[in-house]
C-alpha positions in Angstrom: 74.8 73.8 92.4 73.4 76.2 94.5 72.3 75.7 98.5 70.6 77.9 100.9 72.3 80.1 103.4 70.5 81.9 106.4 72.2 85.7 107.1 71.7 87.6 109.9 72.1 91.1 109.1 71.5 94.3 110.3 67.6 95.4 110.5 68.5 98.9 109.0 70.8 97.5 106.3 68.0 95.1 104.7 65.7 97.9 103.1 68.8 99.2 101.3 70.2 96.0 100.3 67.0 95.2 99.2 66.9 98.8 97.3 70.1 98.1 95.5 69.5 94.9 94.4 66.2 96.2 92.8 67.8 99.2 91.3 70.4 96.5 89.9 67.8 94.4 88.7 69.2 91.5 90.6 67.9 89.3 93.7 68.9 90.1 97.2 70.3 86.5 96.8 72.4 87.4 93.6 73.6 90.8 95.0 75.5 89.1 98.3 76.9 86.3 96.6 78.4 88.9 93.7 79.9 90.3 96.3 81.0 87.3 98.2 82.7 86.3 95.0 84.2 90.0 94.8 85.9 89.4 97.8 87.5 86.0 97.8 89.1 87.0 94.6 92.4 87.3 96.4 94.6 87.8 93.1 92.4 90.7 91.2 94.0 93.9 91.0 91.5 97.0 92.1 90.4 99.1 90.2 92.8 101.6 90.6 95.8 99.3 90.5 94.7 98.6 86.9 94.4 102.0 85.8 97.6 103.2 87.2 99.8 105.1 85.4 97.7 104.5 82.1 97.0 108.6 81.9 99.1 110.8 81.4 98.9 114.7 81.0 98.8 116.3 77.3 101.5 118.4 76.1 99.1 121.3 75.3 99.7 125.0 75.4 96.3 126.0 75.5 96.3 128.4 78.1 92.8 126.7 79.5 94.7 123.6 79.4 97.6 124.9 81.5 95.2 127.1 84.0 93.7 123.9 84.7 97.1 121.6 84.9 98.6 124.3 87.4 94.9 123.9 89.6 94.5 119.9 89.6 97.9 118.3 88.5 
């Protein structure tokens, strides 16, 4: 069931909310209450919490593959 909410929000924030929800393909409406759901998820892990440790580096020897290990790893 749903029921109507009044927001106050920033004057500058609406035309982007509004922008996003259109670039989404979504209601203003649906857009705040996705994320209203987002956040009172208290026990989902982030994003990164679910990806960590689930890469790890190849044992090349390439030498492009250790020019670029010794830059970014």
């Amino acid at each position: 069931m749903k029921t109507k909410l009044t927001v106050t929000i920033d004057e500058d924030l609406l035309p982007k909310a509004k922008r996003t929800a259109r670039a989404r393909g979504v209601s203003l409406s649906r857009l705040i209450e996705g994320a209203l759901r987002d956040l009172s998820e208290e026990s989902r892990p982030s994003f990164a919490m679910r990806w960590r440790g689930a890469f790890r580096p190849a044992g090349r020897s390439e030498q492009r593959y250790e020019l670029l290990a010794k830059k970014y790893l």
